[in-house]
Every structure is written in C-alpha cells, then in structure tokens.
C-alpha positions as a LaTeX table, in Angstrom:
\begin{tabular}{lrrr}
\hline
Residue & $x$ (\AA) & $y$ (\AA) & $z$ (\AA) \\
\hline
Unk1 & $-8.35$ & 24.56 & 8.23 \\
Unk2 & $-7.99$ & 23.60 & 4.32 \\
Unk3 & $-6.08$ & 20.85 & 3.05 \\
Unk4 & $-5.63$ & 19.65 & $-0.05$ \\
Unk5 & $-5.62$ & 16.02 & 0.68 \\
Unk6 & $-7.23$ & 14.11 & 3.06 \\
Unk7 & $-7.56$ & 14.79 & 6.43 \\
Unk8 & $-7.06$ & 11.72 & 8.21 \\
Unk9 & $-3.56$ & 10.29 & 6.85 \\
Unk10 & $-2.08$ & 14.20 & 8.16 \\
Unk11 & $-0.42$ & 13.58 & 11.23 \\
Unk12 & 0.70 & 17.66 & 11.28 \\
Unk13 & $-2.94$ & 18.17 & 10.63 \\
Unk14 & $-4.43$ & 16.22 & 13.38 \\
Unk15 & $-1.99$ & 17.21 & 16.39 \\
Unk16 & $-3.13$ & 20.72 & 15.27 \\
Unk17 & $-6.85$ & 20.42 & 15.26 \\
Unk18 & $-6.74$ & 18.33 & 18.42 \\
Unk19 & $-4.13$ & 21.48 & 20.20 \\
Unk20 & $-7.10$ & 24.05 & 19.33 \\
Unk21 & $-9.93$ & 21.96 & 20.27 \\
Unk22 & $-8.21$ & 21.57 & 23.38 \\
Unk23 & $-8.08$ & 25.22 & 24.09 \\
Unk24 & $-11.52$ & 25.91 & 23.20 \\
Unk25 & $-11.16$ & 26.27 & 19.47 \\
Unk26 & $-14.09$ & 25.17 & 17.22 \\
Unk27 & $-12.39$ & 23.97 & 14.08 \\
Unk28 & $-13.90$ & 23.04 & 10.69 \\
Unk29 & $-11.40$ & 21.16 & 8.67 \\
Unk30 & $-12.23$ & 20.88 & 4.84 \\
Unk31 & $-9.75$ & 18.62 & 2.77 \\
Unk32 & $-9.75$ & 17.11 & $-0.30$ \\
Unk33 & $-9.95$ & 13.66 & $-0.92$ \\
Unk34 & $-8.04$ & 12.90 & $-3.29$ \\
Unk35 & $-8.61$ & 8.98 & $-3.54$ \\
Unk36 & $-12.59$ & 9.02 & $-2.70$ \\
Unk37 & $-12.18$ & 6.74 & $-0.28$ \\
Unk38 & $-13.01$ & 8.56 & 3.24 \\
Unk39 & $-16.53$ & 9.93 & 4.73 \\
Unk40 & $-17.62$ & 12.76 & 3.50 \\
Unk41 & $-18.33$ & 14.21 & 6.37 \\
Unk42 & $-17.43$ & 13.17 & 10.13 \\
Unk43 & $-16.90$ & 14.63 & 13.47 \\
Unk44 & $-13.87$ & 14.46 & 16.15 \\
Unk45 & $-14.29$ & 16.30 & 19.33 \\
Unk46 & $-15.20$ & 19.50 & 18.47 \\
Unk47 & $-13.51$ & 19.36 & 15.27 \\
Unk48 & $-16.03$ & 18.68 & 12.02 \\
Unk49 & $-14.61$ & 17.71 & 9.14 \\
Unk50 & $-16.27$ & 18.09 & 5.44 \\
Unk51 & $-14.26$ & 15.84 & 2.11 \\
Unk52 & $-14.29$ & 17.19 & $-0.81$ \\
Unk53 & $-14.33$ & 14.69 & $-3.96$ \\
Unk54 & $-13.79$ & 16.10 & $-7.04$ \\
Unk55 & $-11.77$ & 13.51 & $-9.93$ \\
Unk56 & $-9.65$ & 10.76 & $-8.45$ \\
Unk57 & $-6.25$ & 11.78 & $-9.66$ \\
Unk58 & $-2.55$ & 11.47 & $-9.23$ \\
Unk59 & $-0.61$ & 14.17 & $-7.29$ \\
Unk60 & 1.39 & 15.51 & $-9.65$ \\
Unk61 & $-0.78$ & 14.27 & $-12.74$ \\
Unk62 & $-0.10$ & 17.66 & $-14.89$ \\
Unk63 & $-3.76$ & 16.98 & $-16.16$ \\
Unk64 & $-5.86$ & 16.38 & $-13.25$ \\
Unk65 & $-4.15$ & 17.82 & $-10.01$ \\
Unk66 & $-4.40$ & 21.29 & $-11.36$ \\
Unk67 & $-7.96$ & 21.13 & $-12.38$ \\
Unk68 & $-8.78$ & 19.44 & $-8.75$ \\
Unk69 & $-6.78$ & 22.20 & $-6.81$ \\
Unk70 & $-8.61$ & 24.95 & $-8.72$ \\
Unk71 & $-11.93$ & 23.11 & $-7.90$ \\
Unk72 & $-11.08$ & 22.63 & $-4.44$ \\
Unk73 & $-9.78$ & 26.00 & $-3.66$ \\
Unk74 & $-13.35$ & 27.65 & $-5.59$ \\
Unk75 & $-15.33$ & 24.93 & $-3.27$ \\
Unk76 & $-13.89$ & 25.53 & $-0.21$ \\
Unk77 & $-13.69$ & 29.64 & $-0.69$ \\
Unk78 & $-18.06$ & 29.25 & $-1.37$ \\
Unk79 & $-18.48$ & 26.93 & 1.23 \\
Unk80 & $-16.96$ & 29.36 & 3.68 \\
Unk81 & $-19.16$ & 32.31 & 2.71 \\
Unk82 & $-22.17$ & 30.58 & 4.93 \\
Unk83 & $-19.89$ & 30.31 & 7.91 \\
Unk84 & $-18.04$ & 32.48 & 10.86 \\
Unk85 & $-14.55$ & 32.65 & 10.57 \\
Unk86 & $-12.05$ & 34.18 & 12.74 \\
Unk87 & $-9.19$ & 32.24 & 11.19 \\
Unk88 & $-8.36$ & 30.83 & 8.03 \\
Unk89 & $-5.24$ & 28.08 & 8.19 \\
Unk90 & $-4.08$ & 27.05 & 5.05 \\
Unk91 & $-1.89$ & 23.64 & 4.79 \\
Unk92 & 0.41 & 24.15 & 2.02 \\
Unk93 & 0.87 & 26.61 & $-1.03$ \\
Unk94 & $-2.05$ & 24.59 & $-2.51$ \\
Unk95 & $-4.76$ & 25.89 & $-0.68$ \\
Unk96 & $-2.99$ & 29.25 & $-0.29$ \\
Unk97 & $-5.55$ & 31.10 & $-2.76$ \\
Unk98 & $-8.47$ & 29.77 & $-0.74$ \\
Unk99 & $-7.23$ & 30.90 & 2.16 \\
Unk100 & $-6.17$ & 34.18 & 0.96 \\
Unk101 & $-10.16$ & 34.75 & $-0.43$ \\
Unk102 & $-11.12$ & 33.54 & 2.94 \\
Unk103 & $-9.56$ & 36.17 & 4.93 \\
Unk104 & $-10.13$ & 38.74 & 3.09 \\
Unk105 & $-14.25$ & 38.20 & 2.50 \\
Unk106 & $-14.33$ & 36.91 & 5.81 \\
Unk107 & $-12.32$ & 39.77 & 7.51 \\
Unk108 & $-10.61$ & 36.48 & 9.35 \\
Unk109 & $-6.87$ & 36.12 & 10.28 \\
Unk110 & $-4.92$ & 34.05 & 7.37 \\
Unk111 & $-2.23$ & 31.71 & 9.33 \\
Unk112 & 0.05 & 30.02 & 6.03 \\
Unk113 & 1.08 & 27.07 & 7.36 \\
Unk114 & 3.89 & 25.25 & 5.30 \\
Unk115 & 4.51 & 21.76 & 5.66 \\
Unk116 & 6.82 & 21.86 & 3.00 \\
Unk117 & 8.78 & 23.86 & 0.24 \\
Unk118 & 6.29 & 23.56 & $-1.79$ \\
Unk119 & 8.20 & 24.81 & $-5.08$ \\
Unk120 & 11.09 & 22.18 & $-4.20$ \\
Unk121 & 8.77 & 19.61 & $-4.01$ \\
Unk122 & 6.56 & 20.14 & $-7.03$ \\
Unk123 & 10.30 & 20.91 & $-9.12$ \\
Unk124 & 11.13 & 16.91 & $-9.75$ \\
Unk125 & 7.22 & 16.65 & $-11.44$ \\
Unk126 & 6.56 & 19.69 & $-13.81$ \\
Unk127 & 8.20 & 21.99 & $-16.27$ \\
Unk128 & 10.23 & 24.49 & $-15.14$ \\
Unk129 & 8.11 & 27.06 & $-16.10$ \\
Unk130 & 5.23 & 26.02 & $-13.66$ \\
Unk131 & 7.69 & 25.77 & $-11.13$ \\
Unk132 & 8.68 & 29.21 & $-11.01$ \\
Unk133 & 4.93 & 30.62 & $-11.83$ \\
Unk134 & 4.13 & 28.74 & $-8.26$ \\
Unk135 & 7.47 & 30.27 & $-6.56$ \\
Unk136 & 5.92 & 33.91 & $-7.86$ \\
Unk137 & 2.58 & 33.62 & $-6.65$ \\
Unk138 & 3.51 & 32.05 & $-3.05$ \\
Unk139 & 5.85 & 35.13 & $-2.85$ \\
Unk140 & 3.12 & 37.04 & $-3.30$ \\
Unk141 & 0.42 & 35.26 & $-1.25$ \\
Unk142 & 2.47 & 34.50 & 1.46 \\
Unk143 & 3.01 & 38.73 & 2.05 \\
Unk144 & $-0.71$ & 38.89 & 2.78 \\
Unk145 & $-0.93$ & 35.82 & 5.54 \\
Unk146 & $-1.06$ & 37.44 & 9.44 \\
Unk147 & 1.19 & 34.59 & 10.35 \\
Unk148 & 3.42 & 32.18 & 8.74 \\
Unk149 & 4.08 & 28.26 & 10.28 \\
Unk150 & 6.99 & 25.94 & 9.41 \\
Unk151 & 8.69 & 22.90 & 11.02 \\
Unk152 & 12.12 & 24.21 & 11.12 \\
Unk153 & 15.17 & 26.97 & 10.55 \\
Unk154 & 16.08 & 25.99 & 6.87 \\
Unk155 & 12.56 & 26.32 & 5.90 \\
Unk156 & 12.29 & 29.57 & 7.97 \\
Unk157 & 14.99 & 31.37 & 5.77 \\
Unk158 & 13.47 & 29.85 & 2.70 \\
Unk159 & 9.87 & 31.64 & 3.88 \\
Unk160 & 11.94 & 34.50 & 4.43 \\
Unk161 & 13.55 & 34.85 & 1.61 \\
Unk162 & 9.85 & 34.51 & $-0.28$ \\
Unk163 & 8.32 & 37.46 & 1.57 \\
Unk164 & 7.17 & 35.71 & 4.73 \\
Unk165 & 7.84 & 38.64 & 7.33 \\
Unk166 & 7.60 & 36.79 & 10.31 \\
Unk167 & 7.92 & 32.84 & 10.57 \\
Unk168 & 7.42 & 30.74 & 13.76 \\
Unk169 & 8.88 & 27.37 & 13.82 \\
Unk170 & 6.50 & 24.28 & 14.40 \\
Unk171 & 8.67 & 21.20 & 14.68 \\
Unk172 & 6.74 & 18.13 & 13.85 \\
Unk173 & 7.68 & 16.39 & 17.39 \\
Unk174 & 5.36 & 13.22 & 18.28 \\
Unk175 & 2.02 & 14.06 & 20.80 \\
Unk176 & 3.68 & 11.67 & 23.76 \\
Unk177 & 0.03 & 10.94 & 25.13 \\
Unk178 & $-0.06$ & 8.76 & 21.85 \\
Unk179 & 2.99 & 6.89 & 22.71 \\
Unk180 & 2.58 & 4.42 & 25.22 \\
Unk181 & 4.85 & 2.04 & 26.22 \\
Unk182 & 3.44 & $-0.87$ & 24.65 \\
Unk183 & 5.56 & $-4.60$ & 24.71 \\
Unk184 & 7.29 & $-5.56$ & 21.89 \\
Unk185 & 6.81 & $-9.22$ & 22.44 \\
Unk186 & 2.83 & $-8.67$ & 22.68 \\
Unk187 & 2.70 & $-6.24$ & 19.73 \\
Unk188 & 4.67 & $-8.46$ & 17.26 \\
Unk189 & 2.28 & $-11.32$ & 18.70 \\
Unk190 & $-0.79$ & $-9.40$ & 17.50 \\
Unk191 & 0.43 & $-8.05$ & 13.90 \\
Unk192 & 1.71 & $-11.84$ & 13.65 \\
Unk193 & 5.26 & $-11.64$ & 13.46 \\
Unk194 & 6.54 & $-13.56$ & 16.29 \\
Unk195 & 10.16 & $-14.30$ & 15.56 \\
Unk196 & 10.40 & $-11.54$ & 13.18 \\
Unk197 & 12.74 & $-8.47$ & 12.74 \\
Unk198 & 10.46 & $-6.16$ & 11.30 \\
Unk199 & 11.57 & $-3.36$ & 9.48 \\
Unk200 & 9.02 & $-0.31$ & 9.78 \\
Unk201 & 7.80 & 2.46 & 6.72 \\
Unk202 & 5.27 & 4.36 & 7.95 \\
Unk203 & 3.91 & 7.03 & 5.35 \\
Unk204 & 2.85 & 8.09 & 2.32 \\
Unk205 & 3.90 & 5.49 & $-0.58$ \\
Unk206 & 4.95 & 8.12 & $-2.98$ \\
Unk207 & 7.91 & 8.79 & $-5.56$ \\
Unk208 & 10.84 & 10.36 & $-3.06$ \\
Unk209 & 10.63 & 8.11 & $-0.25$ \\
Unk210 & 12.43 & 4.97 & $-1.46$ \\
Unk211 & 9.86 & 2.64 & $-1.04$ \\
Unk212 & 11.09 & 0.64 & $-4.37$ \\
Unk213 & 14.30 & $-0.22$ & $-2.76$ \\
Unk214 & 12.38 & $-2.51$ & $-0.28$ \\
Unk215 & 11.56 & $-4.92$ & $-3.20$ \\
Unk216 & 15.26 & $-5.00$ & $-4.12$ \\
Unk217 & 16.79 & $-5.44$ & $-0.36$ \\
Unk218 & 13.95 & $-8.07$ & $-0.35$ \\
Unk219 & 14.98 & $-9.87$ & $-3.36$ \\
Unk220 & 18.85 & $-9.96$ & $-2.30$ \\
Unk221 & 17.55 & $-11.52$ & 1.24 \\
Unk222 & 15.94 & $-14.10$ & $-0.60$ \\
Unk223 & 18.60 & $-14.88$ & $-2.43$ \\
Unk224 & 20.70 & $-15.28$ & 0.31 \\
Unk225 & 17.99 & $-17.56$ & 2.28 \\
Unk226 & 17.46 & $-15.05$ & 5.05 \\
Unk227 & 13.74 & $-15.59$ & 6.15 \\
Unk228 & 13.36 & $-13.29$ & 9.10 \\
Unk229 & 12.98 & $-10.18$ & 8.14 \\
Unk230 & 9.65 & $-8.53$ & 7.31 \\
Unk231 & 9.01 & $-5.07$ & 5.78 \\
Unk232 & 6.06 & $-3.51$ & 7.16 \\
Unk233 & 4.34 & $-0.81$ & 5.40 \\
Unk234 & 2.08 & 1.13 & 6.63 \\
Unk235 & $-0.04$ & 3.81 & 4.22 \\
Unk236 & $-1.56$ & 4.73 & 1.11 \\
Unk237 & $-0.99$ & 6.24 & $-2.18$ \\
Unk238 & 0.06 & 6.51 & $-5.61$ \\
Unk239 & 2.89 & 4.04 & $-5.46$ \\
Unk240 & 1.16 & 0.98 & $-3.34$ \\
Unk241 & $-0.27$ & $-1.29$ & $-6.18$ \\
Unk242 & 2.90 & $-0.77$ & $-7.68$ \\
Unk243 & 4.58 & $-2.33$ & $-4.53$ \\
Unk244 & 2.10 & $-5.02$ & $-4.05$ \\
Unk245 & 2.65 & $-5.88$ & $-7.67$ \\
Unk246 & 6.51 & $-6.56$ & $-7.65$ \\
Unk247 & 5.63 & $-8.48$ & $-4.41$ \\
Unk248 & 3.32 & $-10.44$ & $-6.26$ \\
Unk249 & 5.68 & $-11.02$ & $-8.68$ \\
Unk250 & 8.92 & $-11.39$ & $-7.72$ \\
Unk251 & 7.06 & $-13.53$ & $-4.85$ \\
Unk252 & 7.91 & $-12.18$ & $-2.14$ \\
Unk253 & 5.07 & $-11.98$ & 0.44 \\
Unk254 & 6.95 & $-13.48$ & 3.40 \\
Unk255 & 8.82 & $-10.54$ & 3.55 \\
Unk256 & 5.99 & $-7.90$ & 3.19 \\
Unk257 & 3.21 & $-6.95$ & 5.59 \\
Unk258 & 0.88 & $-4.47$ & 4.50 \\
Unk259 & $-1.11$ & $-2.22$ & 6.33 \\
Unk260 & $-3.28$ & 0.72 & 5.11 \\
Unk261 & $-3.90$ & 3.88 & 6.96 \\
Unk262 & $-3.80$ & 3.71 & 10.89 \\
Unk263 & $-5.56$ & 6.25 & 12.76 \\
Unk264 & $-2.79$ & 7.85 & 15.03 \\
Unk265 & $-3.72$ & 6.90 & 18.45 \\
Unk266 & $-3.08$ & 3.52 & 17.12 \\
Unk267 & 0.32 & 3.91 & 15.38 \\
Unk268 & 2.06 & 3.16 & 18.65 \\
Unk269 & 1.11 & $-0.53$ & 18.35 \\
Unk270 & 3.21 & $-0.65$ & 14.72 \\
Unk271 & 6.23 & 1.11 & 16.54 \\
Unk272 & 6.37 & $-1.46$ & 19.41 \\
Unk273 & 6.68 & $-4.34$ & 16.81 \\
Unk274 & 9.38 & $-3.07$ & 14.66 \\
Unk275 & 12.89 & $-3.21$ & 15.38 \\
Unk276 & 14.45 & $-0.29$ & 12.81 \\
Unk277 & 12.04 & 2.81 & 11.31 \\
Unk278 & 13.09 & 2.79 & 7.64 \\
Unk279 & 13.50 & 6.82 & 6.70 \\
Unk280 & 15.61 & 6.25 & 3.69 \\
Unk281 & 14.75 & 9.16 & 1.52 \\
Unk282 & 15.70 & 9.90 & $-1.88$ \\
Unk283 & 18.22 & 12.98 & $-2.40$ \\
Unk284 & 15.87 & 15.28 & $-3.42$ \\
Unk285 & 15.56 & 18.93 & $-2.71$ \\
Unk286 & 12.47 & 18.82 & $-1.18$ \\
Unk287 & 13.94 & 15.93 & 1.48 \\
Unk288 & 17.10 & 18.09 & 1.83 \\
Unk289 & 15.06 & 20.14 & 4.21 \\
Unk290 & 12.59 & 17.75 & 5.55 \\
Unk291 & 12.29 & 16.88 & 9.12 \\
Unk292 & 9.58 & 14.12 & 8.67 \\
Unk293 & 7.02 & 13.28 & 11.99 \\
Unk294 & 7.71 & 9.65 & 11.83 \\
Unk295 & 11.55 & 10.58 & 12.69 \\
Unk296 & 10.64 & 11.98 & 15.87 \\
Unk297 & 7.87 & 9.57 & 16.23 \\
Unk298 & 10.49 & 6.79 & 16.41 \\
Unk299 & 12.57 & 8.68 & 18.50 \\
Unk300 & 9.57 & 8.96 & 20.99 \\
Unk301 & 8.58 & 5.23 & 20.67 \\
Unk302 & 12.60 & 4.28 & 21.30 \\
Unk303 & 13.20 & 2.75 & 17.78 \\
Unk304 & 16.79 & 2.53 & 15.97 \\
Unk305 & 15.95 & 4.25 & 12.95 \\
Unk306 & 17.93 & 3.64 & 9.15 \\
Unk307 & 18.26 & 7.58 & 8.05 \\
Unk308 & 19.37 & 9.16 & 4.86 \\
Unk309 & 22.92 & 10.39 & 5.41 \\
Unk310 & 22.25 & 14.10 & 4.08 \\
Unk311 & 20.44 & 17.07 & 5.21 \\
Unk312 & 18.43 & 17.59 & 8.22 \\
Unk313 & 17.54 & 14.09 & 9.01 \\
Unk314 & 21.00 & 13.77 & 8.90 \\
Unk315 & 21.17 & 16.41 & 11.53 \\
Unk316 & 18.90 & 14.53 & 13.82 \\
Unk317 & 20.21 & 11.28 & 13.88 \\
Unk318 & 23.44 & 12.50 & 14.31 \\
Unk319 & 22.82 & 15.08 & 17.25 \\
Unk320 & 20.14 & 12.41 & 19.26 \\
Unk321 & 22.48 & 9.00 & 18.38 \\
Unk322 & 19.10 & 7.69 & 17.24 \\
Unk323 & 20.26 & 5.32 & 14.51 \\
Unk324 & 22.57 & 4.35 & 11.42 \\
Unk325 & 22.64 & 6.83 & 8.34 \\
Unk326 & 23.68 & 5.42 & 4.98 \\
Unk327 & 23.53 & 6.15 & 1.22 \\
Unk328 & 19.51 & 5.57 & 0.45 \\
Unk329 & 21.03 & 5.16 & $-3.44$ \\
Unk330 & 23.54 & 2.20 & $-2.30$ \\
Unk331 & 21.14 & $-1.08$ & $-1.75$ \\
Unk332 & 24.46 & $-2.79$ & $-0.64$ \\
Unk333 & 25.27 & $-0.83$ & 2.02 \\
Unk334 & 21.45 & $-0.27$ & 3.61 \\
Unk335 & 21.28 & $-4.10$ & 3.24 \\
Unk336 & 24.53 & $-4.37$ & 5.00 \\
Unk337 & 23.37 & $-1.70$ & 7.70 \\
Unk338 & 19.77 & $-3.80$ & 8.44 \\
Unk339 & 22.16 & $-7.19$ & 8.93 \\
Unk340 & 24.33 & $-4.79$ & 10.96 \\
Unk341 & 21.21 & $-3.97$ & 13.54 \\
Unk342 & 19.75 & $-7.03$ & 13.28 \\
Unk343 & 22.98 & $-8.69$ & 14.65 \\
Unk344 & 22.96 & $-6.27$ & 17.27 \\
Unk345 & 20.50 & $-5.91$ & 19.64 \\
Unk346 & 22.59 & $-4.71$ & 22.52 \\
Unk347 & 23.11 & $-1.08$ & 20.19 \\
Unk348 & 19.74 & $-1.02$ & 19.66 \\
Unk349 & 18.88 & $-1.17$ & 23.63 \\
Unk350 & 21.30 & 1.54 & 23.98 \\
Unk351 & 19.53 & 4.01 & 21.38 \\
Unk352 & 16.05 & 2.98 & 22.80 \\
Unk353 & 17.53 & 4.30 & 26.35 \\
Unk354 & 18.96 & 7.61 & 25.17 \\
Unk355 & 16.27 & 8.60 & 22.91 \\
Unk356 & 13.96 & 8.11 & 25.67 \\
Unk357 & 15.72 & 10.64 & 27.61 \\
Unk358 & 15.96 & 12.83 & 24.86 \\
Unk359 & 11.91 & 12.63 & 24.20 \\
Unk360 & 11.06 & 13.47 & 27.56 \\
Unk361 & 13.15 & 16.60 & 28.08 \\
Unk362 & 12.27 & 18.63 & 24.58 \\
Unk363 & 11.37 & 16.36 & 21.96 \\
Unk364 & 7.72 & 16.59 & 22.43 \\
Unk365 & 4.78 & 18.17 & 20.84 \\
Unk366 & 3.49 & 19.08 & 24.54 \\
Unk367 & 6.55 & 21.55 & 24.56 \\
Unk368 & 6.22 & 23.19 & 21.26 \\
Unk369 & 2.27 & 23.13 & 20.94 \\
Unk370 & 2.12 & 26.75 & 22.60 \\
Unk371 & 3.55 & 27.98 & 19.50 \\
Unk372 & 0.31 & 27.43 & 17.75 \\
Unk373 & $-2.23$ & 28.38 & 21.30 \\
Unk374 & 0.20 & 31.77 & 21.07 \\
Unk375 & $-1.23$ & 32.66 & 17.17 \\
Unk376 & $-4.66$ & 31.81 & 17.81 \\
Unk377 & $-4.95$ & 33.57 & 21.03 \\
Unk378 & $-3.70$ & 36.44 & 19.33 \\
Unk379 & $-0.43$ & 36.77 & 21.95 \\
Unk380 & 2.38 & 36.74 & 19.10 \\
\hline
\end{tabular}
C-alpha cells in the first residue's frame, strides 16, 4: 500500500490493512511522513509499515510538496524492486505513478484507490495550469489500474468520466468492533470535562474544514459569559499552531481542549464525551462530494452531529436524521444551532436512538469490507 502521508492519522488506510490482514493478506504499507514525527519503521499484526522522510513541508507548498511527491514516488518504486508483490494499492492520485511502475516491473495487480477527487481538491491551491496537467495524467494512469476504489456514486461518475472502466464503491462506514459503548459521564470524567458540553472536531486541521470558525464562535461565547462549552480538537497539521495561537491570544483556553493524534481503537473514548461532532466544512468542490469517516463514525458512536447544509453530507444527515445542517459561512446561525442542541438534550437522545438502529442494519464497515476481500481474492 503507498501513501503519501502518514500512515497512522488514515483511518481509510488502517480499516483496509487491518480487512486484508484479517484474510490472510501480508501487507507492507510505505507512507510518507510528511511532518517527521512518526517511527520509521513499525509493525501491526501482520502489517509492516516503512516512513519515508524526505523535507518537512506544507501540503500544498508549490515548492516543496512537488519535490517530496517525486521523491517519494522514486523511493517507494526502488524500494519495491527487492520485494514480492502481487498487488500494488495506491492511496490517492499522488502515489499513482509509483504504483503504476510497481505493477508493471512487478507484473503485480494495480488497485487505484481514491480517497478523494484529487484534481478538485488540489484546484483551491495551485494554478490552473497544474490543475489540469494532474486531471490529464490521472486520466491516463487511472486506464492502466486492474481495479479502481472510491467511497461513493458522485465520485464513481467522476472516475468514470476520467477513464476508470470499472469503479467499486468503498463507503468510509466506521469498523463497529472499535465502537464500544463507552459512558458519557465516565469519559467526560477522564478527558476532564465534567459539566461540560463538548463540542467534537476530529481530523485533519487543514484549510477546508472550518476549523478557524471555532475561535470566532468561541470569542462570541465569551462575550456573552457562556462558560460551558469546550471545543475539542483532536489532530494534526498545517493549521494547529495557528489555532493554538489565536487561543493564546484572544485567551481563550477554557474553551479549547487539544488533543493530537489518537490511535483509532481509542477514538471511541473522544466520541463518548462529546455532545455534537462538528463537520462544518467549507463550500468547496472537493467537500461537495465528500462523505468524511468521522460522519459515519458519529453516527456509529450515537452523536448529534452540526453538518454543512450542501452536498453529500447534506445527503446523510438528512436521510439518517443524524443532526442539524446549517450555513458553515454564517457564524450566527452555527452559534445559534450549538445553543439550540445544547438546550436540548431530549433531541439529542432521540438521534442517538435512531442512528443506532441505522448503524447496526447497514452502516457498518463489517458490511461493506467484502468489497475490498472480493478484489484481492481476485472474485470481481
């Protein structure tokens, strides 16, 4: 498996690798590590994963990030010369190439697994003209890969459209064995936020997401003396010390908790606490079409979530009754929409209750992991 970031913060990645180690599959996962921070090298179940570090950059840093890809694509093609391989899986258009030299040296089966548009997400960062040199070559990659992955229909057509002859959908739906039913009462007691109603962002901090608005809805709760609410973040990247800096000096720290990366079997223990999953993303193209995993993985943990009101989150939260959408551009109406739940616990009991039914009859990564067994066992 190649991935150009790393490993460990992919929750797509991991319910993958753990799928095919569970069905006999010996995996090697290389990734890049893009903030030089993780192990080099470490092992999980049969999985063994190897992290590249090549210049601590920015993702979209028009200087570095393309210099790093190139490096990690060269890297990862020589380091798999040495080794058997039956498959090659390539996360995202940016370790396409790799994968594609792979396959074809290797004689191994390229799966071209997107996560994401990858042209609609790169669009809001670099010229035009990059854009659409990217859009060409994944047309023309993505013609050579055996099998093509995606986490739902919208992104289907768009593979389509690119070349992609035959797509199977992937949905990013929550592994329930993580999800336990842990106590709220317990789990706030633990994280220290007894008393609290804790607002939830679990993620990447990166441009798109909306993570600046949490400074402003906590500066307006300030200013109207409400003390109880706490925004709890939980992740890296680009745009934390940015955060923690406006927090620092707009003081605010009573309303921020912040937690760094969480391995997933432990993620359930930061669900429990909250109260409302904050998916508020930005109207962007690349959100348009995104079905995120922490949506479904607050649908499986019973959480009222606070959704974007466009696209196919939009979809979701309408079809499951899982929580409020509003404008993610309008701070006055999310901050009315948090008082809203806050003051109403009784709706939120009633979305923990139906979601829970909803999780348990197709809403699960147990019911759509064959998809990925079917590939590799070469029975699609």
């Amino acid at each position: 498996m190649l991935l150009a970031k790393a490993y460990r913060p992919d929750p797509r990645v991991y319910k993958e690798a753990a799928t095919l180690s569970r069905n006999g599959f010996g995996i090697y996962i290389l990734s890049w590590d893009r903030e030089c921070r993780y192990p080099k090298y470490e092992e999980d179940a049969k999985n063994q994963i190897f992290q590249f570090r090549f210049l601590r950059t920015r993702k979209y840093s028009l200087l570095k990030f393309p210099l790093c890809i190139l490096l990690f694509n060269i890297v990862a093609t020589l380091w798999a010369l040495t080794k058997r391989i039956d498959y090659v899986h390539s996360n995202d258009f940016d370790t396409l190439p790799a994968g594609f030299a792979i396959s074809k040296i290797k004689r191994a089966k390229l799966v071209y697994d997107a996560h994401e548009s990858y042209v609609d997400a790169i669009y809001p960062f670099v010229p035009t003209l990059i854009a659409s040199i990217v859009a060409v070559a994944e047309s023309v990659l993505i013609r050579k890969a055996n099998y093509v992955i995606t986490e739902n229909e919208t992104k289907k057509q768009i593979l389509t459209k690119r070349g992609a002859s035959k797509v199977h959908i992937l949905p990013n739906y929550p592994m329930l064995s993580l999800f336990r039913n842990l106590d709220q009462a317990s789990s706030k007691k633990a994280l220290g936020l007894e008393g609290k109603f804790v607002i939830l962002y679990i993620g990447e901090v990166m441009p798109g997401r909306n993570i600046e608005m949490l400074i402003e809805l906590a500066t307006l709760l300030k200013a109207r003396g409400i003390e109880d609410i706490v925004f709890m973040i939980v992740g890296t990247g680009i745009l934390l010390p940015q955060i923690k800096k406006m927090v620092k000096l707009k003081n605010l720290f009573r309303y921020f908790l912040f937690v760094e990366w969480v391995p997933p079997k432990d993620l359930q223990l930061y669900y429990a606490a909250s109260d409302v999953v904050y998916i508020l993303l930005e109207p962007q193209p690349i959100n348009m079409i995104s079905m995120p995993n922490k949506l479904f993985e607050a649908i499986a943990s019973g959480k009222t979530v606070l959704a974007s009101d466009f696209g196919k989150i939009k979809e979701v939260v309408t079809s499951t009754g899982c929580g409020l959408l509003c404008n993610p551009t309008d701070v006055n109406e999310v901050l009315s929409s948090i008082i809203f739940l806050m003051n109403n616990p009784d709706l939120r009991r009633k979305i923990s209750r139906r979601t829970a039914e909803i999780t348990e009859g197709c809403l699960s990564w147990e019911k759509v992991e064959h998809v990925l067994v079917d590939i590799y066992a070469k029975k699609c």
